[in-house]
N, C-alpha and C positions, 0 to 999 in steps of 0.2 A: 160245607167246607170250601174256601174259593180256594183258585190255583195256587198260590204263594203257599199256603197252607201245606196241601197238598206235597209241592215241591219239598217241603221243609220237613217233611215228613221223609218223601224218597230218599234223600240226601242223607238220611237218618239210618233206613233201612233196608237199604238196597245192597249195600256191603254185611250188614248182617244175615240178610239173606241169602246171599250167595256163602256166607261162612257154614251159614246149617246145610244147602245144598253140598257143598264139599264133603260136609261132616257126614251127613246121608248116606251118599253116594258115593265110596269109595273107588269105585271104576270110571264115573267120567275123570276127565282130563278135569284136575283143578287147578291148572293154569288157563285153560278156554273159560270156567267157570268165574274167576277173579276176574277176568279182562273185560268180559259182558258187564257183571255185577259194575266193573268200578268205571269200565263206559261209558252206561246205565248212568252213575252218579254225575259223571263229567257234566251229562248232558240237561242232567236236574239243577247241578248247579250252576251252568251257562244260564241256562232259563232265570232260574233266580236272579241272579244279577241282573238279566235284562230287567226283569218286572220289577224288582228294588230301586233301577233308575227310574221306569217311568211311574210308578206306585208309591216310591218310596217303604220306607223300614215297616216290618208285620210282627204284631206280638199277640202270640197264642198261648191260652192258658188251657191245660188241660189236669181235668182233676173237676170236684163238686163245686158245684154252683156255690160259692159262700163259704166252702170248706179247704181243704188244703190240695194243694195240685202243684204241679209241676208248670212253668212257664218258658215258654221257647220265644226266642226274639233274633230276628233276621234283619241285619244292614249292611252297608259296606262292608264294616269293618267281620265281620263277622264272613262274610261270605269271601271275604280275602286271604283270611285264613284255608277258611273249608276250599279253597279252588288249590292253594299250597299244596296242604294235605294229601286231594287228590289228583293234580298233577306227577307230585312228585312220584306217590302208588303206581299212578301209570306207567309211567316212564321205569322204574325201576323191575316191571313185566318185562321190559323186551330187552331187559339186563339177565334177570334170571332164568326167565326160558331156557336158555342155553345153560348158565351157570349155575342156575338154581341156589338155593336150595328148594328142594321137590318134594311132595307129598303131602297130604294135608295136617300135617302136626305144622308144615309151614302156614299155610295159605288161610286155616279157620283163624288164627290169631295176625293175621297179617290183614284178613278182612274187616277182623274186629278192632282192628286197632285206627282201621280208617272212619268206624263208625266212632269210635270211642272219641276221637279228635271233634269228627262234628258235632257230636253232644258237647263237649266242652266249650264248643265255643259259639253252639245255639242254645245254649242253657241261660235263663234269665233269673235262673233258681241257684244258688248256695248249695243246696243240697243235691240238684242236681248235677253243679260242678265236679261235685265231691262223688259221686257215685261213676260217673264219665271219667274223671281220673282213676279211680279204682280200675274200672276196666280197662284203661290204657295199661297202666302199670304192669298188671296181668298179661295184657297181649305184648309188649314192649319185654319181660321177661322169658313169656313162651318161645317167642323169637332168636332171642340171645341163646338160648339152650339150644337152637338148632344150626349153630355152629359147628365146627369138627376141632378147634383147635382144645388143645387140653387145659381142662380146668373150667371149660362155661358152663358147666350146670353149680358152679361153687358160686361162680362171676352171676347167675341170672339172683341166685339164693339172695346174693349180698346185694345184688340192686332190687328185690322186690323189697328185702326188709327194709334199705333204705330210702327207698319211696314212697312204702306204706307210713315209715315215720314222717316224712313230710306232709305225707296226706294228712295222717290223722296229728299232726298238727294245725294244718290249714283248719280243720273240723274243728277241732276245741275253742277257734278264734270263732267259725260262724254258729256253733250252740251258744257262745258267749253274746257275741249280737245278735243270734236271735231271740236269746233269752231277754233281754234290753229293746229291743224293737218291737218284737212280735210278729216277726214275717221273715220269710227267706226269700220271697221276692228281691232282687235288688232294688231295684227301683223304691217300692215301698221302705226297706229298709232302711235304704238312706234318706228319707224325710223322720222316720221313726227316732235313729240316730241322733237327727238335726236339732229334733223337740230335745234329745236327753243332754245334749250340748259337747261339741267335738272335745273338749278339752276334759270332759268327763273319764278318769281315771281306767274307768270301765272299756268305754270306750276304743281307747289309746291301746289296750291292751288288745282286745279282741282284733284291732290291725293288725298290731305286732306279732301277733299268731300266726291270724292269717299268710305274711308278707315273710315270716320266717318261711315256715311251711310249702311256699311257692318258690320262694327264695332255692330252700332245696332240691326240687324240682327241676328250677331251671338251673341248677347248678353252676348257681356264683357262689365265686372266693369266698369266704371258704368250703362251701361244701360242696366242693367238685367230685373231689376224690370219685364217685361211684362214676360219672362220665368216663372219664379217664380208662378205668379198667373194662368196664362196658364197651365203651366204644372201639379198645384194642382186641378184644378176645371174642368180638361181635362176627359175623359176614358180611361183606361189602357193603350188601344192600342192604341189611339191619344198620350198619353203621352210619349211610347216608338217613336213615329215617331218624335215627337217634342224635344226630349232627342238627338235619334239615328241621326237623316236625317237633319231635318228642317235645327240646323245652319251648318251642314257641306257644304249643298247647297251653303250659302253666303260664308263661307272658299276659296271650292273650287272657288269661283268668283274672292274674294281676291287673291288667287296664280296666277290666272291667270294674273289678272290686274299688280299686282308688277311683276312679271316676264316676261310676253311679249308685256306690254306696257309701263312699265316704265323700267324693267330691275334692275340688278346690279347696273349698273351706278348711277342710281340717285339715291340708298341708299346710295354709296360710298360718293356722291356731296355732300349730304344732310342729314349729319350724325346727326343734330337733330330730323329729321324727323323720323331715323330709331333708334334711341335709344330710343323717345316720346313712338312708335310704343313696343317696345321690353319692355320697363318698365310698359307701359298697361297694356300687356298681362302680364307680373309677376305680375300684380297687381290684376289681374282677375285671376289667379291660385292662391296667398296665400287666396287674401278675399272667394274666391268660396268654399276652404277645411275649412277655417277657421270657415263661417256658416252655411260648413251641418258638422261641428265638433259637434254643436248644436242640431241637428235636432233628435228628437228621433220618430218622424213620417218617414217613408218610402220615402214617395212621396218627402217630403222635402227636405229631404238628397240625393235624388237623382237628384234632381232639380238643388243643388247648389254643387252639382259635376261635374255637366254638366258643368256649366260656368266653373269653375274651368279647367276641361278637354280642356276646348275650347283656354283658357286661354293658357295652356303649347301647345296646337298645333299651336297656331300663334306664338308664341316664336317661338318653331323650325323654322316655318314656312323665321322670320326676322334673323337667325341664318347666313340661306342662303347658306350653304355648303351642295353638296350631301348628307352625310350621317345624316347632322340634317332634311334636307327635306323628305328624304325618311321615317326617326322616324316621322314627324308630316302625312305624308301621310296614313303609316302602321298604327301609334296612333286613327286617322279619323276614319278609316276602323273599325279596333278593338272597338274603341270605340261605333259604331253605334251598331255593332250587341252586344256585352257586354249591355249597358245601356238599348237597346232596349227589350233587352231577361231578364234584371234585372224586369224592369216597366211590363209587364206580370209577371214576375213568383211573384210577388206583388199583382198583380191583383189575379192569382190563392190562391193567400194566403188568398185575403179578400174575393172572393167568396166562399171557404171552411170556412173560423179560424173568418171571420167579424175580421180582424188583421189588422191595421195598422201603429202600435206602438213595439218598443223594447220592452215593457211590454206586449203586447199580443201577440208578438212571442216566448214568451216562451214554453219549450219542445216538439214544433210543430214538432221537427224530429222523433219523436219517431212514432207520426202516419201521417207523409206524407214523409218517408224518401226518395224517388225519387224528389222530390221540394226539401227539406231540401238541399240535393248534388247538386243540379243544382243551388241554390243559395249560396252556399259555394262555389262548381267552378266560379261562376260568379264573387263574391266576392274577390277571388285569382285572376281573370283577373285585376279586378276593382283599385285594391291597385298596381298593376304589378308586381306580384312576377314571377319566371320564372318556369317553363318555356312559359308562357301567351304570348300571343300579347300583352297584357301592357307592360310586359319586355321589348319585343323589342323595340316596340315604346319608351320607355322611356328612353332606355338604347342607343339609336344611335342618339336621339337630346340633350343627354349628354355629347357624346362623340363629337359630331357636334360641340358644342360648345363649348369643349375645344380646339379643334381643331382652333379654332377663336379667341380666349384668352377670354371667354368671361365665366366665371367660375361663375359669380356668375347668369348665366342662370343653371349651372348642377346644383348650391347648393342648389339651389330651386326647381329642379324636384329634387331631394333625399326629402327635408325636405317635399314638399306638397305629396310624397309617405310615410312618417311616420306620417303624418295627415291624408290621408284616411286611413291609416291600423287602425287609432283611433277611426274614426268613422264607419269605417263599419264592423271591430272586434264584438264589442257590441253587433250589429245585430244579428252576426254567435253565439257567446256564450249563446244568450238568445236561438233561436231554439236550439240550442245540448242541454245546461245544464240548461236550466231554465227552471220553474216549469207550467207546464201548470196548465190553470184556464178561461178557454173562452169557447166559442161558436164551436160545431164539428159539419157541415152540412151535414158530410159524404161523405167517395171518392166519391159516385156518383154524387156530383153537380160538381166535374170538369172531362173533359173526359181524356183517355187517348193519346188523338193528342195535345190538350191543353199542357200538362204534357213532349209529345216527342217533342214539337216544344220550349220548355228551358231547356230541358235536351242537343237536338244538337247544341242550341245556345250555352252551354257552353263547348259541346267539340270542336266546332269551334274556339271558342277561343286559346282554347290549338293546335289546330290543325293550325292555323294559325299561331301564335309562333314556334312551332317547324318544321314549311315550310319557316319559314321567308326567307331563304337563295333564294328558287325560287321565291319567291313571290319579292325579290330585283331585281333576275336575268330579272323578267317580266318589270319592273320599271324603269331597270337601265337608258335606252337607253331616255325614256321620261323624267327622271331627269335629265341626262346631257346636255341635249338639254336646257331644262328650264332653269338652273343656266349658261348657256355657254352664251356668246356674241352674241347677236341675227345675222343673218348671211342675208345680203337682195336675 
């Protein structure tokens, strides 16, 4: 087994192992135990990435010689994910420590959910997408139930049934292609596919499944609704995972699926399918800004920007030119640690100010000016001003798309960026200039690791926007490969 291997293994089970240690061992600390474990992972998947620059992409089959097995496959794109994933996990430790929630009904499904993500998006197998979602779902609903607010064990009920029917729609799409191809490989499958011919009936269907199915998941227009209620009746730090992680997991599914099992080609064949697809997603980026244009709660507004947000990355995503791909890939990224470090520094506001209204953030900068600046930077990522990782992302699936002639994809990432500057202006102006008149529980209910883990989520931002150029240079090689002519 060489190292890449290996690595891709850790990365895999290292957060599951420390879920069964928690589960074990009810008396150690399972917060010391997550922090090792997901450490642990950081450091497996820094390594990766090295070795994936200088090695390039490793695809491991595991299963019988000749027989059926499961396939893991590691590149950029894949490991850009998995670093999301577990950035974000970390960071949201030196949030809960203090605020928790605590005890292992949190932390075995909080571990599990960090492995479940990298199965989904080291998975080169259909079926094992689909088994990787399962267990997200699971851990993504055990989560939700460890809320206090009333009514989340009704709220986790309604999002596990409603994710399970996405799953197992996704599912009916890939038994459908597999039954027509003969392999759940992607890669295989989509040469399998190629021989049965994109415009084959069959075919057309078995996407439509699929892309429903994921569709739901990442919850675009219309089938947000379960975000929405999830996301408000969630804790902080669930809410930043289910904002940040949760739908990029089914995204990342989506790229894979259109790209190396159906390919170029069959959007080309099946040019309603891919404009169906593309006017979706604009339709789930204007309604998404247009109702947290509304929203003068926190949680809200951040709920239905998400969608919004998801919205313009599937765009890029159906744009299909390197540089629109790379904008929805960079937008993913950015977006996770942005919204995820917004929903905490929300959290630190209502555990200090009991704030979670435009109206009760008022003149909050004056006594928490370190929060106040971290959610002003987050704020400027958030709308994409430059120099953010919004920018970029926003600015290369514009450019993508006119590169395509497809302008009225740019005109609506411009217009849905002068709709969040609308609503999350408002925000920023009430902490600077509006008048306090709430509840101060004093800096000491939040700590100062709380405090530095939104402070560096929002130089990240910045700092990721102005690295864009290597952060391409890492990418390049995995986008070309995806948008190229699959090669047997």
């Amino acid at each position: 087994m060489s190292l890449v291997v290996a690595l891709l293994f850790a990365v895999l089970l290292l957060p599951a192992i420390g879920a069964l240690a928690v589960w074990l061992d009810s008396k150690r600390t399972p917060w010391t135990v997550a922090t090792v474990s997901l450490g642990l992972t950081a450091v497996a998947s820094t390594l990766l990435a090295t070795l994936l620059i200088l090695d390039g992409p490793t695809v491991y089959r595991l299963g019988i010689q000749g027989g059926p097995g499961l396939v893991f496959r590691s590149d950029a794109l894949s490991v850009t994910v998995g670093l999301l994933d577990v950035v974000l996990t970390l960071g949201i430790l030196g949030y809960i420590r203090t605020a928790g929630p605590h005890g292992r009904e949190f932390y075995v499904p909080y571990l599990l959910f960090t492995t479940a993500v990298f199965g989904v998006v080291l998975s080169g197998d259909l079926f094992g997408i689909y088994a990787f979602l399962v267990l997200l779902i699971w851990a993504t609903g055990r989560l939700v139930e460890c809320g206090e607010k009333a009514g989340v064990e009704a709220t986790a009920r309604g999002y596990r049934r409603t994710a399970t029917l996405g799953a197992s729609v996704y599912l009916v799409g890939v038994l459908l292609a597999v039954w027509l191809g003969g392999s759940s490989d992607g890669r295989r499958l989509g040469f399998a596919l190629a021989a049965v011919g994109y415009t084959d009936s069959l075919v057309i269907t078995s996407f439509v499944f699929m892309t429903v199915g994921l569709a739901l998941l990442v919850a675009l227009v219309p089938l947000h609704g379960w975000l929405v209620e999830t996301h408000a009746r969630a804790t902080d730090p669930v809410s930043a995972l289910i904002s940040g992680v949760l739908p990029a997991a089914a995204v990342y599914a989506f790229l894979r699926i259109l790209f190396d099992v159906f390919t170029l080609e069959f959007l080309t064949a099946n040019p309603a399918v891919t404009n169906g697809i593309i006017y979706g997603a604009i339709g789930s980026l204007l309604v998404g800004n247009l109702l947290a244009y509304g929203q003068r709660d926190i949680k809200g507004m951040l709920a239905y920007s998400t969608i919004s947000q998801f919205g313009l990355i599937v765009a890029g995503l159906l744009v299909a030119t390197e540089t629109a791909v790379f904008g929805s890939v960079i937008q993913l990224f950015g977006h996770g640690i942005v919204k995820g470090a917004f929903c905490l520094v929300a959290g630190l506001i209502a555990i200090r100010f009991d704030a979670r209204t435009i109206d009760e953030f008022g003149g909050l900068a004056n006594r928490a000016p370190l929060v106040a600046a971290a959610f002003a930077g987050l704020a400027i990522a958030m709308i994409g001003l430059p120099p953010t990782v919004g920018f970029v992302g926003k600015w290369y699936i514009a450019v993508g798309a006119l590169e395509q002639g497809l302008w009225v994809v740019t005109a609506f990432v411009v217009f849905s960026t002068l709709l969040t500057l609308g609503y999350v202006i408002p925000f920023v102006d009430s902490i600077y200039f509006g008048t306090f008149d709430g509840v101060d529980n004093g800096s000491q209910s939040i700590t100062s690791t709380m405090v530095a883990v939104v402070v560096l989520a929002a130089l990240l931002s910045l700092a990721i926007g102005l690295a864009s150029v290597t952060f391409e240079a890492f990418l390049r090689e995995a986008i070309e490969q995806l948008v190229a002519a699959p090669v047997e």
